[in-house]
C-alpha positions, 0 to 999 in steps of 0.5 A: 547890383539890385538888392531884393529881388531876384531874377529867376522864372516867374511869369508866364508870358501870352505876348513875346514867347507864348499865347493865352493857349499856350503861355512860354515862360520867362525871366523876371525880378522877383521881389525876394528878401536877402536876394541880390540881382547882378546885371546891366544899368544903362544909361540915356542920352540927355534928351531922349529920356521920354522917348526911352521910357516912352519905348520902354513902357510900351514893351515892358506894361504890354500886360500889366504884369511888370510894374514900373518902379524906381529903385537903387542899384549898386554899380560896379564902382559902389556908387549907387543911382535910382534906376528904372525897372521893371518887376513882376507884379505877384498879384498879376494872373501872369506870376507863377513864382516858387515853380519847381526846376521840374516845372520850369523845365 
């Protein structure tokens, strides 16, 4: 679990699911006070860290709208580890957080 943030749709998207014309909207994690986000950590295979984050940056920093941050997750045993992630940046052209279910529909 990230505490934090949450996921909800908050950023429009030119790359993957839409273009500069025509912006799809997406999913990200939004920084939001008292939220919580359950999801999958992954783990990488000793020796493929840099090529992991190699692929990851490439994908995810396409637009500068993700920043990469190194943040705590809770997993499912309690334990707690630093994990990679990716967040919406709220100051990027690309952030369109607090729309109506209206609007994102």
């Amino acid at each position: 679990m990230l505490h934090g943030y949450a996921r909800s749709f908050c950023m429009t998207s030119i790359h993957h699911r839409g273009t500069e014309d025509h912006p799809g909207l997406v999913l990200a994690l939004d920084a939001t006070e008292g939220a919580h986000c359950k999801g999958l950590a992954l783990s990488v295979e000793a020796g493929h860290e840099e090529q992991t984050l190699a692929e990851l940056r490439e994908r995810e920093l396409i637009s500068s709208a993700y920043l990469e941050r190194d943040l705590e997750v809770e997993l499912a045993d309690s334990s707690i580890v630093i994990a990679v992630t990716y967040v919406i940046d709220p100051h990027h052209v690309q952030y369109c957080g607090g729309l109506s279910l209206e609007k994102q529909a």
